[in-house]
N, C-alpha and C positions, 0 to 999 in steps of 0.2 A: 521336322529335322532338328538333330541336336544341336546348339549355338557350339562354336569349338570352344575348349577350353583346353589349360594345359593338365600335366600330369599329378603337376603340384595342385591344383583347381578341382580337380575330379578328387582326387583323398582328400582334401579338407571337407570338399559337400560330401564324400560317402559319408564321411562319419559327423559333419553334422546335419545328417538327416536323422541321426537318433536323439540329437540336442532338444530337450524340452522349452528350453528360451529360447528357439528357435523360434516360437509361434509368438510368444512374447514378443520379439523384435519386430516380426511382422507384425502383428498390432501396432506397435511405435510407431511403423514406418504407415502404417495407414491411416493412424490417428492425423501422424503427422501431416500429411496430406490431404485432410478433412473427406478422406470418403468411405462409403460403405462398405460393407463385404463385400457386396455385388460387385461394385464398382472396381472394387480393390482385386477380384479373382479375376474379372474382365481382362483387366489389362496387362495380367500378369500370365493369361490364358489358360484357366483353370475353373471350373464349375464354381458356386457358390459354395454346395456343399462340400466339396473338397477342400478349397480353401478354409469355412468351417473349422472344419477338422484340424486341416493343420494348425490353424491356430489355436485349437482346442491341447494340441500334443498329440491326436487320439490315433494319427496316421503318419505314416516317417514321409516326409517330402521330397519327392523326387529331385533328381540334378535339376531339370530343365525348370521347371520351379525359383530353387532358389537363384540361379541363375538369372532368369527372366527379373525377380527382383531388383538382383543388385545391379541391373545394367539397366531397369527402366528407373531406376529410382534413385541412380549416381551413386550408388551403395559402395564402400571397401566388402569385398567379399569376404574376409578375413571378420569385420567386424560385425557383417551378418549370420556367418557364421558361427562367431565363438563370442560374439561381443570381449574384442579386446583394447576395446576405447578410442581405436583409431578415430573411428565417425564421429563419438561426441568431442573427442578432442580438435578433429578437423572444423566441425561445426563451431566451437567456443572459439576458436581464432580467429575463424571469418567472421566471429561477432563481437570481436576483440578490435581487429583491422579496419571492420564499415563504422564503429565506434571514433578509433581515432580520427579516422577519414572526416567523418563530421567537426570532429573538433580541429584538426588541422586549415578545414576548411574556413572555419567561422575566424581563427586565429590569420589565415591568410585576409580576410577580406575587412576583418579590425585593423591588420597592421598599412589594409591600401587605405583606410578612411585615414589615419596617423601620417601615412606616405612616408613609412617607416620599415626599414628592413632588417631584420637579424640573423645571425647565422645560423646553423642550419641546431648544434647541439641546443642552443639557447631554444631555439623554435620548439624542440624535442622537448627541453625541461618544461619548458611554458605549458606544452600538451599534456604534462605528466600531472602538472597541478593544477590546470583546468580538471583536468580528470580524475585526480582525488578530491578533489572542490564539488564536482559531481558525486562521486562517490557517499562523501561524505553525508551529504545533502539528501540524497540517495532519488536520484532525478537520471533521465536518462540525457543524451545527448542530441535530444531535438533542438531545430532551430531556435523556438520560444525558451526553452530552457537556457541557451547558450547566450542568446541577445539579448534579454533583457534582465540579467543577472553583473548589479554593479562589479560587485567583488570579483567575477570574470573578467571585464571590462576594465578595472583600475590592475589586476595580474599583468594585462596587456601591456595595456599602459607603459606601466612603471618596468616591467624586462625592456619596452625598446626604448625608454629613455634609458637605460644602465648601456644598453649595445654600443 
């Protein structure tokens, strides 16, 4: 049975079922997800050989196909099928956001050992140059990296003695 889709849904996948990055993308999307062909036609319910193919370019992929993709795999279906940035832009933010998250984190629990509080823009600026501090450094925002980094630690510091 076909999954519903709308009308605007159905003319994007007919025409790209002729897109050649279309197999491209699926590749991505299964690399991304560390599995096989096999694995990767399974659950999108599709033969091995078939899938293959699509991902070869060598066969145009049915609706229900890419469909089954982008709803087992959280996909924009816009960006599965036309690759128009949506997904990697969506993904760079949520690894933009779990980034600061950590650093807001390690800044909240610095300023309870200080028993020191600031407002909320100061908190933001503090994030901003831990985060070019990292950058610079070119370190990511794990715990080890963030605690045991003086020049982090005196940033702290010295913004909530200015608050």
């Amino acid at each position: 049975m076909m999954p519903y889709a709308s009308i605007l849904e159905i003319l994007i996948l007919n025409q790209a079922r002729y897109d050649h990055g279309l197999g491209q993308r699926f590749r991505e999307v299964r690399k991304k997800h560390k599995l096989s062909q096999q694995e990767f036609a399974i659950s999108v319910g599709v033969s091995r050989s078939a899938y293959q193919s699509y991902e070869r370019a060598e066969r145009e992929v049915p609706f229900f196909v890419v469909r089954n993709v982008a709803d087992k795999y959280g996909l924009d279906i816009s960006w599965l099928a036309f690759d128009d940035g949506t997904q990697r832009m969506l993904e760079r933010n949520q690894a933009i956001a779990a980034r600061y998250d950590k650093i807001f984190r390690f800044i909240d629990a610095q300023l309870r050992k200080l028993d020191r509080i600031i407002d909320p823009d100061k908190r933001l600026a503090l994030a901003m140059q831990v985060e070019a501090q990292l950058y610079t450094s070119d370190r990511d925002a794990s715990p080890a990296n963030l605690q045991f980094d003086p020049l982090l630690n005196s940033l702290i510091v010295s913004m909530s003695e200015a608050a």
